[in-house]
C-alpha positions in Angstrom: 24.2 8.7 -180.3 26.4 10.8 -178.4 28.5 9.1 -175.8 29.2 10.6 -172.1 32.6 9.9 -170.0 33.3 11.0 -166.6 36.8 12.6 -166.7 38.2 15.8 -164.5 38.9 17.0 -167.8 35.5 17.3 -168.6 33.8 17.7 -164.9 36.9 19.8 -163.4 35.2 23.1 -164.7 32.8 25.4 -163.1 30.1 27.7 -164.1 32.3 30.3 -165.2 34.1 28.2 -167.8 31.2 27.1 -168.9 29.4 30.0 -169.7 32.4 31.4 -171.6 32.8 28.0 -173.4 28.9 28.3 -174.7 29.5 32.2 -175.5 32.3 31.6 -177.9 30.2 28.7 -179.3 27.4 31.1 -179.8 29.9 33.8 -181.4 31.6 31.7 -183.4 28.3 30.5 -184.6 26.8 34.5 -185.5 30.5 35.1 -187.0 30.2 32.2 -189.5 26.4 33.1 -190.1 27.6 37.0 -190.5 30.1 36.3 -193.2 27.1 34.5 -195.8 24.5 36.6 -197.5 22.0 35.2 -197.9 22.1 32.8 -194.9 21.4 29.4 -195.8 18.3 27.8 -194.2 20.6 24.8 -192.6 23.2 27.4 -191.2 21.1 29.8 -188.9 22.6 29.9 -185.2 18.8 29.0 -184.2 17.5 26.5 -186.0 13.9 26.3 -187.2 11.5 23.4 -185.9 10.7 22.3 -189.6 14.6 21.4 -190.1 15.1 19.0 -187.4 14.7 15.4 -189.0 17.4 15.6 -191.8 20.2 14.0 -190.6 17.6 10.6 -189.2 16.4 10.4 -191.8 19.4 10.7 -193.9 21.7 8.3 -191.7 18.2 5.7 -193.0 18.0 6.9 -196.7 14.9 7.7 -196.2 14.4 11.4 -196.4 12.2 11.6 -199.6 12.8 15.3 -200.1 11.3 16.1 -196.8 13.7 18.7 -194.8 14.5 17.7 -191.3 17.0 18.6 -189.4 18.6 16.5 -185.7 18.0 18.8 -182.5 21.1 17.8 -180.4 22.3 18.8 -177.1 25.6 21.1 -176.2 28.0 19.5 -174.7 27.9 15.8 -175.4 31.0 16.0 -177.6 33.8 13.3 -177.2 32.0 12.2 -173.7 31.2 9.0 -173.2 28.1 7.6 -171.6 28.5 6.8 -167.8 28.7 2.8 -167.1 27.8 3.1 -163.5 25.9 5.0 -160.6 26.7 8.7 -161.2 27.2 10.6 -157.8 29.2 13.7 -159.4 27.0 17.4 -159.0 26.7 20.0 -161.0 23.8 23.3 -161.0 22.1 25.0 -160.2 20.4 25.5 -163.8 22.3 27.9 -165.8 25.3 26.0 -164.5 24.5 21.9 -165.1 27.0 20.1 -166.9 25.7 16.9 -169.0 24.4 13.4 -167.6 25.2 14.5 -163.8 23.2 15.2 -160.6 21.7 18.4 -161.3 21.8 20.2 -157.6 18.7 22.9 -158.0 15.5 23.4 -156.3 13.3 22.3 -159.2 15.1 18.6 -158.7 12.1 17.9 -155.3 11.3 14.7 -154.3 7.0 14.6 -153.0 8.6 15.2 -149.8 10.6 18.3 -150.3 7.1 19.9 -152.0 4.9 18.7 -149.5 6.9 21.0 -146.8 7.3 23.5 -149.5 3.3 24.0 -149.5 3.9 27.7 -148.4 6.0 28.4 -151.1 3.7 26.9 -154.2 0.2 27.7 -152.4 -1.0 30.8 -152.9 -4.5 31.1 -150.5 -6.2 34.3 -151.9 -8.1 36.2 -148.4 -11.5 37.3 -148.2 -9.8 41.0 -149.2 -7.9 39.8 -151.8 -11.0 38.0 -153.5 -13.2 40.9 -153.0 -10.8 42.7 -155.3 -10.3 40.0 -157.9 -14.4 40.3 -157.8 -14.3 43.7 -158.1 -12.3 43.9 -161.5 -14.2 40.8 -163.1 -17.3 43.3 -162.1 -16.0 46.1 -164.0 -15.3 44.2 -166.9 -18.6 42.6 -167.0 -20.3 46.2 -166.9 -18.0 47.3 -169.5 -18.7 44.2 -172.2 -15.2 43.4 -172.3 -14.3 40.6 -173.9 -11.8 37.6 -172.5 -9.3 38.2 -175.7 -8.7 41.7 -174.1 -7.0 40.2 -171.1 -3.6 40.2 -172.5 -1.1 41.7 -169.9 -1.6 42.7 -166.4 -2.0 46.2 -166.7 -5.7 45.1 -168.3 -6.7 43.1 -164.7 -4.6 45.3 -162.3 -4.2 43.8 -158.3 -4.0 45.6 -155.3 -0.1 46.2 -154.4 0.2 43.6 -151.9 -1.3 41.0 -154.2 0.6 41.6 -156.7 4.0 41.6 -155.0 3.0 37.9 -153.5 2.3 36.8 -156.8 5.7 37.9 -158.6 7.0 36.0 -155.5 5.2 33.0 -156.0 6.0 33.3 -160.5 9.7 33.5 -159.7 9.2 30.3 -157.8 7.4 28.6 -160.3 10.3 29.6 -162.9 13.3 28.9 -160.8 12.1 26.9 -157.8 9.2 24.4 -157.0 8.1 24.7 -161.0 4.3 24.5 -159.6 1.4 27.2 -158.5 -1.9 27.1 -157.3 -4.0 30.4 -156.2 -6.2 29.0 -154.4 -9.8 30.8 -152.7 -11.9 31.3 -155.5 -15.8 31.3 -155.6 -16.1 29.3 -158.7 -19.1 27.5 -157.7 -20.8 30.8 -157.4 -19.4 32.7 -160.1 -20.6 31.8 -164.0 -18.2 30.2 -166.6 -17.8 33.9 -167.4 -16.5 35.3 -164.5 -14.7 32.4 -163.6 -12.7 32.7 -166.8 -12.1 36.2 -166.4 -10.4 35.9 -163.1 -8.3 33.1 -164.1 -7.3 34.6 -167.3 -6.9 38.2 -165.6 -4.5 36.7 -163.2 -2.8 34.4 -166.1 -1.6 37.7 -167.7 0.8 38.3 -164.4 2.4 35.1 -165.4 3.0 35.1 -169.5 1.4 35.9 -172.4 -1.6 33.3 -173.9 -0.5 31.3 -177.0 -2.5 29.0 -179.3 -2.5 25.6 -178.8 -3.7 24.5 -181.9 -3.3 25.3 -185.8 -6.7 27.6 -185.5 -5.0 29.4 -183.2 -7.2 29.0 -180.2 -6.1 30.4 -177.1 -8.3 28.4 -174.6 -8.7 24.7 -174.2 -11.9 23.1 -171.7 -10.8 19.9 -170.2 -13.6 17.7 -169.7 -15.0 14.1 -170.9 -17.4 14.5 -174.5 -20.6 13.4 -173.5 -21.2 10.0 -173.3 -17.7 8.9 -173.5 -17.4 5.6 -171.5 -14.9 3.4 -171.1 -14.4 0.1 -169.5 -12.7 0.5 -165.3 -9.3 0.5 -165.3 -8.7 1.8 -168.7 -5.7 4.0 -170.0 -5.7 6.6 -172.3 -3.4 5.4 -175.3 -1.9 8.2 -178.0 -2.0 6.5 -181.3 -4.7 3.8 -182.9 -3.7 1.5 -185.5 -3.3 4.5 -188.1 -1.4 6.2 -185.4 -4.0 8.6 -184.8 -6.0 8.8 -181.9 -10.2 8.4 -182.2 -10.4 10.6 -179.1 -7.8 13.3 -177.4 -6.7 12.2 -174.3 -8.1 15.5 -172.6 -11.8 14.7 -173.8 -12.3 11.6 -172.1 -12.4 10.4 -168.0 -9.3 7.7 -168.7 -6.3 8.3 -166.5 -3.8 10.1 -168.4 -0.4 9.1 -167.8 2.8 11.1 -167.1 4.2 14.0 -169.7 4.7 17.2 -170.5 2.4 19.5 -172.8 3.4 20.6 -176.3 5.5 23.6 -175.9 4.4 26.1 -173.5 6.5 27.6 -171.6 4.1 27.2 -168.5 0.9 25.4 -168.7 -2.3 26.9 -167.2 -5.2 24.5 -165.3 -8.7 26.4 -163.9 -10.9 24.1 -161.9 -14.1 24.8 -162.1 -15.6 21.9 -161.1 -14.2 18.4 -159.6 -15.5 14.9 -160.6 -17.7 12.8 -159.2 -14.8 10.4 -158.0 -11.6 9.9 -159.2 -9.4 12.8 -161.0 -6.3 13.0 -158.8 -2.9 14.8 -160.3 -0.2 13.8 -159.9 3.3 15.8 -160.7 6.8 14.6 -160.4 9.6 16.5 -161.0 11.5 15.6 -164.3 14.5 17.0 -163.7 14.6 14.3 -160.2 13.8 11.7 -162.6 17.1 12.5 -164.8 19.2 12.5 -161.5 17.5 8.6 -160.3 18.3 7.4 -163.3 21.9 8.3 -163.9 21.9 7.2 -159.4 21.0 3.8 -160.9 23.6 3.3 -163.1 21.6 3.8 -166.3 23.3 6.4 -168.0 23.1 4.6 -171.3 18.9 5.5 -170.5 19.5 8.8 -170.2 21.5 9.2 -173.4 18.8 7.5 -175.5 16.2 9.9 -174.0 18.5 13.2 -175.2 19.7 11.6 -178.7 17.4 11.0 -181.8 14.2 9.6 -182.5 11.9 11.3 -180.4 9.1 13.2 -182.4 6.4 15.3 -182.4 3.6 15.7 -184.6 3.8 18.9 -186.2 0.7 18.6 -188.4 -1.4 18.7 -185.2 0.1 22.5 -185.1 0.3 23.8 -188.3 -0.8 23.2 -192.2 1.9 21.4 -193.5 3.0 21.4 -197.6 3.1 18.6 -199.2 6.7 16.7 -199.2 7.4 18.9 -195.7 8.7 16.9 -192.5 5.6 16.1 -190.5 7.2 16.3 -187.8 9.2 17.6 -185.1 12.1 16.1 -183.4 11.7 17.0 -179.7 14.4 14.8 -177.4 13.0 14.3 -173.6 16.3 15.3 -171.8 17.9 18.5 -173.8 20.8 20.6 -172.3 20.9 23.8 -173.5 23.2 27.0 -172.1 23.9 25.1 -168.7 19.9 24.1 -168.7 17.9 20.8 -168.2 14.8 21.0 -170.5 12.2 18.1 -170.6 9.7 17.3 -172.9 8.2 14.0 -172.5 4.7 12.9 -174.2 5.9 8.9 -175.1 2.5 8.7 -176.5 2.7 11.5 -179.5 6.5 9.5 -180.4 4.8 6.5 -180.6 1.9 7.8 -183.1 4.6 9.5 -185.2 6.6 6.3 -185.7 3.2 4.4 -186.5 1.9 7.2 -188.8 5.2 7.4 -190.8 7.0 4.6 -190.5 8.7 4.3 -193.3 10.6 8.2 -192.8 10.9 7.5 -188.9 11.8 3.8 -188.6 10.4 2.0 -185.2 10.4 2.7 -181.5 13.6 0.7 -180.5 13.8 -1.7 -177.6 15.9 0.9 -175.7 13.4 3.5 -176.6 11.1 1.6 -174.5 13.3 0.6 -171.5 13.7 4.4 -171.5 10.3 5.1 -171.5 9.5 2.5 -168.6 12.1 3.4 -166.4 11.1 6.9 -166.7 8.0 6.3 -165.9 8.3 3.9 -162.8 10.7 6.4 -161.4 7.9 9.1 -162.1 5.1 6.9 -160.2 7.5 6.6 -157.3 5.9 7.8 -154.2 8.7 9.1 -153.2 8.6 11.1 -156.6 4.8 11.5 -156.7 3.1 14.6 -155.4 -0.5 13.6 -155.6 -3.4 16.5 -155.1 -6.8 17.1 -156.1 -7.2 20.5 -157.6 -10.7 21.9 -155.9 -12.9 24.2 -157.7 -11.6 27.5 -158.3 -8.1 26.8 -158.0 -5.5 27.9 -160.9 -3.0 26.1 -161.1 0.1 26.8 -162.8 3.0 24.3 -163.8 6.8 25.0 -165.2 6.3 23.0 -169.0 10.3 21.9 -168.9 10.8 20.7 -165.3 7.4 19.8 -164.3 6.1 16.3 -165.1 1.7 15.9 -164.7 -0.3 13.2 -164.7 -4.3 12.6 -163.8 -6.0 9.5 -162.4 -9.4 8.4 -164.2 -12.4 10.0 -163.1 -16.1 9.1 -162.8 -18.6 12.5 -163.5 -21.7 12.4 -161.5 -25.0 13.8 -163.3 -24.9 16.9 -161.6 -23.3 20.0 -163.5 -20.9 20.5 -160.5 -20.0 16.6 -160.4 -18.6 17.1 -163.9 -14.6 17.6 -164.0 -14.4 20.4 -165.9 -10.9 22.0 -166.0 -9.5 25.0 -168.6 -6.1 24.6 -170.0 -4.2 27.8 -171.5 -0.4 27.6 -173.0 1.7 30.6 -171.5 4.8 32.1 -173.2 7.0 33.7 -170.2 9.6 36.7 -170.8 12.0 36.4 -168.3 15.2 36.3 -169.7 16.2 32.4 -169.5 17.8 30.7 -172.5 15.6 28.6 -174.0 16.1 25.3 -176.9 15.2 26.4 -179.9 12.6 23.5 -180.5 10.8 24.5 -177.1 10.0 28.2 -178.4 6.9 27.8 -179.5 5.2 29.8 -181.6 8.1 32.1 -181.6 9.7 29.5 -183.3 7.9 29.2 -186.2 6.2 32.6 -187.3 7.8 36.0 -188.1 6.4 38.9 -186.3 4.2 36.8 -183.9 2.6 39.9 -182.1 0.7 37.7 -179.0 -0.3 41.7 -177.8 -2.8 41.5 -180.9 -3.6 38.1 -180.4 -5.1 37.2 -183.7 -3.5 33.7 -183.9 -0.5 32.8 -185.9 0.7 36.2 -187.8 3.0 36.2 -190.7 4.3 33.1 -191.4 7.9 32.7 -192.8 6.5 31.1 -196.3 10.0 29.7 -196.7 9.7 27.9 -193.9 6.3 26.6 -193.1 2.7 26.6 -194.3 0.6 28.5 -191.7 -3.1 29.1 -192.2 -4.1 32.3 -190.2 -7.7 32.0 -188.8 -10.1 34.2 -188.7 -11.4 33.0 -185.6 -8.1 32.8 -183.5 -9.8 35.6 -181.0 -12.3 32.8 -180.0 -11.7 31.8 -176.6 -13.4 28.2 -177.1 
């Protein structure tokens, strides 16, 4: 594991010498890939998802002709990990150095977003939600169909609307990492309309991308029916086999903290609240980093960026037989002067069940890492908790925001039912991303999301991708 140490000669630099420390990284990188033809699959400056568990499973002799390759921070060289309390700064992103206090808006405590309301809340008026009526209207009358709403020029906003909500998208990027448009009739409108409207007004944020192998674009949140489970239960990733019997999102158990796959920005429409129960909960992941390294647990923080964290990759794509099943995905990754989280503890644990003997086990720090995160996550000092009310669309940053949902009770009553879409946005804006967050970019060649007919072209070097016929679905 990489080790961290506190010197001046480490933390004495800047942004600027930063920045021109990773660029001659980076060339160096293209010169050395420049001067081989044909590149090698191991030495491409952006390394593909299917390559990232060879040296783990090497270092265990365990690799079995499956190609994996470690995803590792930048950075982290000849450092050692901090001992005690860190109180040292660095930011804002773009400019955070590793394992200190990152200084940036998106580091809030429940506090800090609860005054930020105005910032993070959009409330539609009557005018603006005649318009948004309006164009769901027109595309009604001309049969339409949701697939088409693919960039904003296809669900266009009066001027003043959409100037707020480029505002309020910059803040979700850069700032609070949360959205919610809030003021829509969805108890009046149909499922139709009310997905129109939501996924009109997703294409001013980023582009739809599937979420699954099929290449589905749109995801109902929503207990199956008749699912019921004993009070006080917990949703748990991973059965004996280390699969689940049920996915977490089609059942009424409270879901605990994490991070979805690897959207850029994950979408939520309410269309209808529970019952009782349902409350979400989001904590900012990158203030979790800083409380953790303020506690003097540095060694914590260094397990949750090294090895050994995994996701499935079978759940995503049609894997060949002896391929890695799986991706490496660390929680805490710096990248180009970035903080990037990923955190789903559950999907780790069900890859180290399912394929133990390639993986090894969870460790005991693993876990420590895992529970601390967690209890600093629940905090209430961390802990925004809301209920989302029918017809808001909410809209959450995928590598600083953490979200989490209380269990639920549904009522008999259609609009008793907690019934919530879910859509994976890709967002061009320009911001360095980790290679093993770009998703589907970072698996498929030519991935046209304009045409939106699922996973397109398929690197067969590389992976095993079925296209479907049916990606256009929106179920």
């Amino acid at each position: 594991m990489a080790t961290v140490q506190q010197t001046s000669s480490v933390h004495a630099t800047g942004c600027e010498q930063l920045t021109q420390s990773l660029s001659c990284r980076m060339s160096a990188r293209l010169a050395r890939v420049s001067e081989s033809a044909p590149m090698a699959l191991g030495d491409s400056p952006f390394e593909e998802p299917a390559q990232r568990c060879l040296s783990a499973a090497l270092s265990r002799g365990l690799s079995k002709g499956k190609a994996m390759v470690r995803v590792e921070s930048e950075g982290l060289e000849g450092l050692k990990v901090p001992t005690g309390p860190v109180t040292l700064e660095s930011g804002p992103q773009g400019c955070v150095r590793p394992y200190t206090i990152i200084d940036d808006p998106q580091a809030w405590l429940a506090a800090d977003l609860a005054q930020r309301q105005s910032e993070w809340l959009l409330q539609l008026s009557q005018e603006d939600v005649a318009a948004v009526e309006e164009r769901v209207a027109a595309l009604q009358a001309a049969g339409v169909t949701l697939t088409a709403l693919k960039r904003p020029t296809d669900f266009p906003l009066p001027a003043a609307l959409e100037a707020r909500l480029a505002a309020e998208k910059h803040n979700l990027l850069h700032g609070n990492g949360v959205l919610v448009i809030r003021g829509l009739p969805a108890q009046r409108w149909s499922e139709w309309q009310n997905l129109a409207a939501y996924l009109g007004l997703a294409a001013h944020i980023g582009y739809r991308t599937p979420w699954n192998k099929q290449g589905n674009l749109i995801s109902h949140i929503k207990a199956a029916q008749g699912f019921k489970v004993a009070p006080g239960a917990k949703f748990v990733q991973g059965g004996s086999d280390g699969k689940s019997a049920q996915q977490g999102h089609a059942t009424n158990l409270e879901f605990d903290w994490h991070t979805d796959a690897q959207a850029d920005v994950l979408g939520l429409l309410c269309i209808s609240q529970a019952k009782s129960g349902g409350v979400s909960g989001w904590s900012s992941a990158l203030a979790v980093h800083n409380e953790m390294l303020r506690r003097g647990r540095g060694d914590l923080v260094a397990c949750l960026a090294g090895p050994g964290w995994y996701r499935d990759r079978t759940k995503y794509q049609d894997v060949r037989p002896g391929d890695c099943p799986v991706w490496e995905m660390p929680v805490f990754h710096y990248h180009e002067g970035r903080l990037s989280v990923h955190f789903h503890p559950g999907h780790t644990r069900a890859c180290h069940k399912q394929w133990p003997e390639l993986l090894g086990p969870m460790t005991a720090e693993m876990e420590e890492a895992i529970d601390m995160f967690i209890e600093i996550a629940s905090d209430p000092r961390f802990e925004f908790q809301t209920y989302l009310q029918p017809g808001d669309c909410c809209f959450m940053n995928n590598a600083t925001l953490l979200h989490r949902r209380s269990a639920y009770e549904d009522g008999e009553a259609a609009h008793e039912k907690r019934h919530l879409v879910r859509v994976w946005l890709a967002v061009e804006d320009g911001r360095p991303r980790a290679p093993h967050l770009d998703f589907p970019r970072s698996y498929t060649v030519g991935y046209d999301r304009h045409t939106y007919q699922g996973l397109l072209c398929p690197n067969p070097e590389l992976f095993h991708v079925q296209r479907s016929d049916h990606a256009g679905n929106h179920h």
